[in-house]
N, C-alpha and C positions, 0 to 999 in steps of 0.2 A: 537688592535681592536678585540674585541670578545663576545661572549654571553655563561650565564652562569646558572644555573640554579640547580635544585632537582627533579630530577625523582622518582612519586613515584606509585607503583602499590597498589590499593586495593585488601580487599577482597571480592570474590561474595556474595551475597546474599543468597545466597541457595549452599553453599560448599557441593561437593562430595566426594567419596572415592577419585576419579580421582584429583582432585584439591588438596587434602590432600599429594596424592604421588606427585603431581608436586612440593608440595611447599616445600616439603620435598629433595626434591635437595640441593644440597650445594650451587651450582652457577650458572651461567646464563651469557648469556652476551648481552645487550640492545645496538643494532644500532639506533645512533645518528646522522639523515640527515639535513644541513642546506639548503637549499633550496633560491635562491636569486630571488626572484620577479621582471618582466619585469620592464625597464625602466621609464612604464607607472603607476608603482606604483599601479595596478592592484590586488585584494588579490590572494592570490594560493587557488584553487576549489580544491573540488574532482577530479573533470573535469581531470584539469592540472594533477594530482596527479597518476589517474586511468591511462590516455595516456600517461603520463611520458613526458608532454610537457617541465615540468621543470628536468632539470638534477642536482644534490645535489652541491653545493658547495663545501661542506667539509661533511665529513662523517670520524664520530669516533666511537670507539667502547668500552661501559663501563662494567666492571665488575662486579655483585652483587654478593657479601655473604654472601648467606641466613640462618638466623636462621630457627632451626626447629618448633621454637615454636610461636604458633601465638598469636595475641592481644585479648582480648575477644571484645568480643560486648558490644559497650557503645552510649548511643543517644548522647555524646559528641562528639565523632569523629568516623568517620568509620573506621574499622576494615585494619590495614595496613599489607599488608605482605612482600612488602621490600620498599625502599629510597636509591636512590645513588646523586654524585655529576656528573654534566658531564662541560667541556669547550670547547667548539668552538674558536679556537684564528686563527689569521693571516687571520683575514676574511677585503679583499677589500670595499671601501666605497660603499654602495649601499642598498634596503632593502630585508629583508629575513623574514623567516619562519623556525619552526625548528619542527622537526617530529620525533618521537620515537618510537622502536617497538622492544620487545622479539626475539632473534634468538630460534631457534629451527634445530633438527636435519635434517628436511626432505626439511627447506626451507635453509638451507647453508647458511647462511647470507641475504638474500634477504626479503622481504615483501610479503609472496604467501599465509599466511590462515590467514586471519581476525578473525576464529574460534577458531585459537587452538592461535596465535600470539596476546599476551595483546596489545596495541598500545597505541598514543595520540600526543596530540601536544600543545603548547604553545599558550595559550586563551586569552582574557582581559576581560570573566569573565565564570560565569557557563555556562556548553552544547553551548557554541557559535564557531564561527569560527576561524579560524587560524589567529593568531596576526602578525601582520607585526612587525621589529624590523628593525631601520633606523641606519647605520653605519655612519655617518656621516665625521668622521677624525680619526687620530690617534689618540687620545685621546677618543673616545668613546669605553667604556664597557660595556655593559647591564649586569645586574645584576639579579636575582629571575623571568628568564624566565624557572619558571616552568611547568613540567607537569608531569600528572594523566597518567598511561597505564592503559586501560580497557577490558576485552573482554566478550565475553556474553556466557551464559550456553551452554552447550553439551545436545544436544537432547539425552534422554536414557541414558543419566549419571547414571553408578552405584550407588547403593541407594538412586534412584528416585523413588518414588511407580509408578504402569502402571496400577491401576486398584482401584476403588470401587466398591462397591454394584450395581452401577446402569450405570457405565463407564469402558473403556476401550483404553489404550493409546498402541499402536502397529505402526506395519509397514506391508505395502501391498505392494510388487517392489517398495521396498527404498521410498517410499510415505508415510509420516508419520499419522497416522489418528488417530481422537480422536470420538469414537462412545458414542454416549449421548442416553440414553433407559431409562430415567426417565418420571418417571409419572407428574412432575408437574417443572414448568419453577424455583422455589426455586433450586429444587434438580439437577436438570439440571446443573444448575449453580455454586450450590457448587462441583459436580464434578469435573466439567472442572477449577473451580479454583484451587482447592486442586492438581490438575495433572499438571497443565500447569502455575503454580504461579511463577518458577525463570523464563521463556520464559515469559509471560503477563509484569512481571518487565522489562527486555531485551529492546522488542518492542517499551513498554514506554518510554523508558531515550534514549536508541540507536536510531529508528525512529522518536518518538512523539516529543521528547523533544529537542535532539541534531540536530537531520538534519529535521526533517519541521517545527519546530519552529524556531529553533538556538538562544533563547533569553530565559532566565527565565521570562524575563517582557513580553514579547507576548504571550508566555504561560498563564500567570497570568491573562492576561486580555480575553482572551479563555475560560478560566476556570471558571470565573466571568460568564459568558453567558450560558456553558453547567450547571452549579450549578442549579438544580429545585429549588431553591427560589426564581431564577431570572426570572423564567416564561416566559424564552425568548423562549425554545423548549418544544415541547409537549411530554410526555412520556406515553404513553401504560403502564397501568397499569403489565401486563405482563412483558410489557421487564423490567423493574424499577428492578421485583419482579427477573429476572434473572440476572441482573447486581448484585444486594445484595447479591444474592448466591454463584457468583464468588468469588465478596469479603470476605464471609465467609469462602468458601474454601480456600483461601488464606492464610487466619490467621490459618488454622486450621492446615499449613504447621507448625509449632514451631521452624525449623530449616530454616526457611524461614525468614529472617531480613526485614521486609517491609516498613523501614523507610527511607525516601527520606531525603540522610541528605543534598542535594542541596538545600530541598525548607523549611529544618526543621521541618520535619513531617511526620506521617504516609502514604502511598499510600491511599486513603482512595475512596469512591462510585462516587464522583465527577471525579477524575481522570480515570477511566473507563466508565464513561461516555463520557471524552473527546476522549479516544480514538477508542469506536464506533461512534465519531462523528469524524475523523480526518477530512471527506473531508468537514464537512459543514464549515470551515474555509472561504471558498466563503461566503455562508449564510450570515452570521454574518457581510460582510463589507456592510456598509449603502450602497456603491455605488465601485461596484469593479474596475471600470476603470476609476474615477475623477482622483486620485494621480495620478495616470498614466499619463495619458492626458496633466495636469499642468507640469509633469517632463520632459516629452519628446517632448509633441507638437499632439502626435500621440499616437497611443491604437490599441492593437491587442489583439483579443480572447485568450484565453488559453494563457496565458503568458507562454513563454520558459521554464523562471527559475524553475516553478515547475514543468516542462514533466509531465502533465493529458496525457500522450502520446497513449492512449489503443485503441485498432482496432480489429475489431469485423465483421464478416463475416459469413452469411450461404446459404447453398443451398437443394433441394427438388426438389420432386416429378420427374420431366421432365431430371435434371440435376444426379438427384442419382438413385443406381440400387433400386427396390423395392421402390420409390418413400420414401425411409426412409430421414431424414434431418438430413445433418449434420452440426454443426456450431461449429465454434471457437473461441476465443480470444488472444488477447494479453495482459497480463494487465505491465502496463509501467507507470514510475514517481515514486514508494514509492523504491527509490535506497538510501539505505544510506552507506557510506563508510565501516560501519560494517557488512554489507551484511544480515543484521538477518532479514529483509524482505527474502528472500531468506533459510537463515537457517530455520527462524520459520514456512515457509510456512506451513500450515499443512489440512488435508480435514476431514472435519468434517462429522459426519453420524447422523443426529438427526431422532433418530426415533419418533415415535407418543405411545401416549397411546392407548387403546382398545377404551377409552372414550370420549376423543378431537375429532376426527372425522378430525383429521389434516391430512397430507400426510408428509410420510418419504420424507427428500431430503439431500441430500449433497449440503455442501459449501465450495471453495477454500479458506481460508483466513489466519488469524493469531491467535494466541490465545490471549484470548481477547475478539473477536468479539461474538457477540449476535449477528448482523446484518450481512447483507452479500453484494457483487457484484456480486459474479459469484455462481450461484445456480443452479442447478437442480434438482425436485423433481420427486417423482417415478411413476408418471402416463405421464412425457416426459416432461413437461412444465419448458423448459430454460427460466433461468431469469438475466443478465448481462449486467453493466452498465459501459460507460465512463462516463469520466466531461463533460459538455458543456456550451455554451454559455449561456449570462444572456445579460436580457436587462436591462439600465440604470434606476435607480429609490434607493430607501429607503429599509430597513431591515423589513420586514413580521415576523411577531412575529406570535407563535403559529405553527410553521412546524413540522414535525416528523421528527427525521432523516432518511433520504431516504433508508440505508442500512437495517434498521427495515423495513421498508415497503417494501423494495423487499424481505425480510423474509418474513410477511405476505401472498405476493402472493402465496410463495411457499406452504406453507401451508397449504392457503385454496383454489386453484384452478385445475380444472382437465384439463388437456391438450386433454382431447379425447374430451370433451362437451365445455370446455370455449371459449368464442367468443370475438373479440375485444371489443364487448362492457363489455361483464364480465370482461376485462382484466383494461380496465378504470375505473369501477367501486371499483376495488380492490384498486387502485392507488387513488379514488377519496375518499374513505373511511378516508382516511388521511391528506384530504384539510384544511387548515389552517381555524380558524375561523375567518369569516371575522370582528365579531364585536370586534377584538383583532386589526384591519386593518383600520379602518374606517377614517385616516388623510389619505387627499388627494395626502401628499405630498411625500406617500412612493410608493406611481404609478405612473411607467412611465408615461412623457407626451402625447407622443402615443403611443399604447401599440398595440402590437402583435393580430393577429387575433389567437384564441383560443379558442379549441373544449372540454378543461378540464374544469371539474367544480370545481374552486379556486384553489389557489397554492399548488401544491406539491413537486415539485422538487427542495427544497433550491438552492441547489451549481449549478445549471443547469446539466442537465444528459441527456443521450443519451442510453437509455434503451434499447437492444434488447432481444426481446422474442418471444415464438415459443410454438406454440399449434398443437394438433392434429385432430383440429375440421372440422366440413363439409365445411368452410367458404374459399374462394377463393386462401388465403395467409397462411402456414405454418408458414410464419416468419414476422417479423414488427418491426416499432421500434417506440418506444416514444420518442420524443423530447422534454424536458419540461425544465422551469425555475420555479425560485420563485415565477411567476408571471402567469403561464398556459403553455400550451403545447397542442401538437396536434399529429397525429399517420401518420405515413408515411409508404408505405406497396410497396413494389415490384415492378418494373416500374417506379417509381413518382421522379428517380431520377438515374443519370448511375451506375452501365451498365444497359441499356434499355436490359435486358434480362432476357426472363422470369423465376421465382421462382429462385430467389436468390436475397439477400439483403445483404448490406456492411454498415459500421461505425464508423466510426473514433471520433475526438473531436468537430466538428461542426453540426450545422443543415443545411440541406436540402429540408427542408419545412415551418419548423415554424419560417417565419420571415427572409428567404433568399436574397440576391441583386446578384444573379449571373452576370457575364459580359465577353464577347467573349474573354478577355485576365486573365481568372481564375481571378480575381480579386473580391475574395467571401465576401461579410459580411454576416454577425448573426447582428441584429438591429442597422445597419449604420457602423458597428466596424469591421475594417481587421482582417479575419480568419488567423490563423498562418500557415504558412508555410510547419507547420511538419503535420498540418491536413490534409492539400491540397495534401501533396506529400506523407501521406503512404495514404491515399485515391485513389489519381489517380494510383498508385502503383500498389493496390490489383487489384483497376479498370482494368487496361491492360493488368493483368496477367491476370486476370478473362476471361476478352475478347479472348483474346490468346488462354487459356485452350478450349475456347465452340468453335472459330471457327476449332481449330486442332479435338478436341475431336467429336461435334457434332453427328457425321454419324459415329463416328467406338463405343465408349463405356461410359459410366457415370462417373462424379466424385468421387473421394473417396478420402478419409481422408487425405491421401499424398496429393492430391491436395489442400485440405483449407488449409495442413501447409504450401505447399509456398508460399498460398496468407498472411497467418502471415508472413513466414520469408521475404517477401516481404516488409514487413511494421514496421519491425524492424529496430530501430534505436540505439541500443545498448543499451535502457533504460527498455527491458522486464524482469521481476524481476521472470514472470512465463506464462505460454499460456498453455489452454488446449482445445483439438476439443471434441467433444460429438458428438456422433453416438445415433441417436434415429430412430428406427428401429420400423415398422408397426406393428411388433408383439408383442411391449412391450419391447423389450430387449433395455435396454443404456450402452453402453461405453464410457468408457475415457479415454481418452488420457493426461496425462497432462508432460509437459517438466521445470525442473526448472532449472533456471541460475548457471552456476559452482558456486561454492563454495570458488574457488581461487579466487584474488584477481584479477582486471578488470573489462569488460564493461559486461552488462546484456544482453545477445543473447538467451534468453530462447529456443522457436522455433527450434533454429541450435541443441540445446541438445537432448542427449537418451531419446525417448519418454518410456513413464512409462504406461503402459494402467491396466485397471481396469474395471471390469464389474459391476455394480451397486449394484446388488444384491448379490456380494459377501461383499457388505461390511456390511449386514447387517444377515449375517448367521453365 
């Protein structure tokens, strides 16, 4: 009884000196874990895998001896730089999994960097999940349970470029950042492709592809939608014009291999557009919760399996010294087993031309991104979004994607002067057209009371943002769907305590069913669990902090991060607080998840701080 198979490692895309001297080794040796699946015939997660619920079966250890000479590049088959055999025998009836990964000096045999350790596992077909393999008797052998070891680029890998004409890729306290000071969104964008092209490929195939997709065929049909032929999403002529320049920088890498030979073809404009659209993957289902409903009986917002987990928190005026605001996030859910959500995090600086009349701002994200979640630009005005809830109805054709439009805000609004109504205006600027909308039958039957004017918020979101204007509330938050949304401000929901606002993955206003036994829906549908409990979390601690604190001192930045690490649930990938200070000055703070191999505890990590304005001198 045993399984048998071919291990084989590729080569990267964009090989370095570093990659040259590794592969230039003689040998190596690949730990081989077979892993036996619960009784219940259950597949092995991440999950299982990160908490070590499952302990290995059998664990063997193979040898490779590597030539030093590599395969050239051919669109026939990607470039291999080693193949071994391995066998698992004497394995008991039952079913398993089987998991592979590079030793190294520093991990001793073990599984601790996802970064420098190639890995993989045994598929049943491209980027999908761990295959089950059924032992049945004596007489069962499995045969050609292969597998791929992969791992993804080294930030700052020798003979990377770190700089053009118009960009610059560095690091600020171990903060990676990539400053953009182009004149026009083309130029923009071929910088940052040309800099950041083997990390942009990474992202794609490790995140986009492998772990939120896990299927080439659901990908395909994703990509069918975000394709502008298909005139399902609206594109700003601008962002179009900087997604193209990405992909020209891209190409313009030569030592850069851009051909996806999983799907037979070049990375090509569509493909980056999918991935500034990961989250509208909501958007795009007619109806997010029927399947559901039919499978189970029952429907909860935010479904688990994808952790939308982000929680979002600020405080002002009454609560901080100098009535300055500080707010933070958590952002939670893009966790992939290769950790490059985490490796590639990086904070972008776009500055403006003399001539646009835009505003400089920073964004936390990926490379990649055009669009953003967590923004702040230089006159104070935070702009930072969870998932949320959607009400029941059909696909709205003609949305932006909403990471572009909270780019726009940043750009064109002033935090001293902008007022909630400027701040819906910016958001409304983006509203779907409605004669793209005109069948009845893609609107709810009864639909939500709603202060937006037409849909803007595809995937449903939970917007928090913060201005510095004369107007009552520092901080607020947008609650919106595909279908409208409405603004909810300080007070209008707990802690009933003045100038501070919190967030999680539900709504509080737009379209709430509260009930004495927490028993919350968003448009008749049970709120999950994980919203309700890092919500009430932060809530208590909140509570906690004003009534201890009240009468001796003010919040500070240590306190918003316990109300994050409060709200952590192992799935924060990164969290950063912003300090926006009455005089103009912002800080950040941002903390990213180890690097080893485990759960995402962003918050508990070395905070990394940054002043705004050095990023831009």
């Amino acid at each position: 009884m045993s399984i048998s198979g071919t291990i084989t490692c590729n080569q990267l895309a964009c090989p370095s000196r570093e990659d040259d001297n590794d592969s230039n080794k003689s040998s190596l040796s690949i730990i081989v874990k077979c892993y036996r699946v619960s009784d219940k015939e259950s597949k092995l997660t991440m999950e299982d895998l990160v908490l070590k619920h499952n302990k290995s079966a059998a664990t063997i250890t193979c040898t490779v001896e590597k030539s030093k000479s590599r395969t050239s590049i051919s669109r026939c088959a990607q470039p291999i730089l080693y193949t071994c055999d391995y066998t698992i025998e004497n394995l008991s009836p039952g079913v398993y999994s089987v998991f592979a990964y590079e030793d190294c000096k520093e991990a001793n045999g073990s599984f601790v960097y996802p970064q420098k350790q190639a890995f993989g596992w045994t598929v049943s077909g491209i980027a999908s999940k761990w295959t089950q393999h059924t032992i049945s008797n004596s007489n069962t052998n499995i045969r050609n349970a292969n597998i791929i070891l992969r791992k993804p680029h080294s930030f700052f890998a020798v003979g990377y470029p770190l700089k053009t004409d118009t960009a610059l890729f560095y690091t600020i306290n171990r903060v990676p950042i990539l400053y953009l000071n182009a004149t026009s969104p083309v130029d923009r964008g071929y910088s940052h492709g040309y800099l950041l092209a083997p990390h942009i490929l990474d992202w794609f195939y490790f995140y986009l592809l492998e772990e939120n997709f896990g299927s080439i065929a659901r990908y395909k049909e994703f990509y069918t939608l975000v394709d502008p032929a298909a005139k399902f999403f609206h594109y700003p002529v601008e962002y179009l014009l900087e997604i193209q320049g990405i992909l020209h920088g891209m190409q313009a890498r030569t030592n850069c291999d851009l051909f996806l030979y999983e799907l037979n073809r070049s990375f090509n404009l569509i493909d980056l557009l999918a991935m500034n659209s990961y989250i509208e993957r909501r958007t795009v289902r007619p109806d997010p919760y029927t399947i559901e409903t039919i499978r189970t009986g029952t429907t909860a917002t935010n479904n688990a399996t994808n952790r939308p987990n982000c929680s979002q928190v600020a405080v002002w005026n009454s609560l901080t010294a100098d009535k300055r605001v500080i707010a933070g996030r958590n952002m939670d859910g893009e966790c992939d087993i290769r950790r490059v959500t985490v490796s590639t995090t990086l904070l972008f600086a776009v500055n403006s031309s003399d001539t646009s009349k835009q505003y400089r701002y920073i964004s936390l994200m990926w490379p990649g991104m055009v669009g953003t979640l967590s923004g702040v630009n230089e006159t104070g005005l935070y702009c930072m979004e969870n998932a949320g809830s959607s009400q029941i109805g059909g696909q709205i054709k003609g949305l932006t994607p909403i990471s572009y439009v909270a780019t726009h805000v940043l750009r064109t609004l002033n935090a001293r002067s902008a007022t909630i109504t400027n701040v819906k205006s910016a958001f409304e600027t983006f509203a779907a057209d409605p004669t793209l909308n005109n069948d009845s039958k893609v609107w709810p039957v009864i639909r939500a009371t709603n202060e937006l004017k037409g849909p803007i918020c595809g995937p449903g979101c939970v917007f928090m943002l913060t201005t510095n204007s004369n107007e009552a509330d520092n901080a607020f938050i947008l609650e919106g769907d595909r279908y409208g949304g409405c603004i909810r401000r300080s007070m209008q929901a707990p802690p009933y305590i003045p100038d501070c606002i919190m967030a999680t993955n539900h709504f509080h206003l737009y379209d709430i069913t509260p009930s004495p036994y927490d028993d919350f829906r968003n448009f008749g549908l049970h709120v999950s669990f994980s919203s309700v409990h890092r919500y009430e979390s932060m809530r208590h601690r909140l509570e906690t902090e004003y009534l201890l604190k009240r009468n001796l001192t003010h919040l500070n930045v240590e306190n918003v991060r316990s109300l994050l690490q409060s709200a952590c649930e192992g799935w924060t990938e990164h969290a950063i607080e912003v300090e926006l200070e009455s005089n103009g000055n912002i800080t950040l703070h941002i903390h990213l998840a180890a690097s080893e191999f485990g759960m995402w505890y962003a918050p508990y990590e070395c905070v990394r701080t940054i002043r705004f304005e050095d990023l831009f001198t």
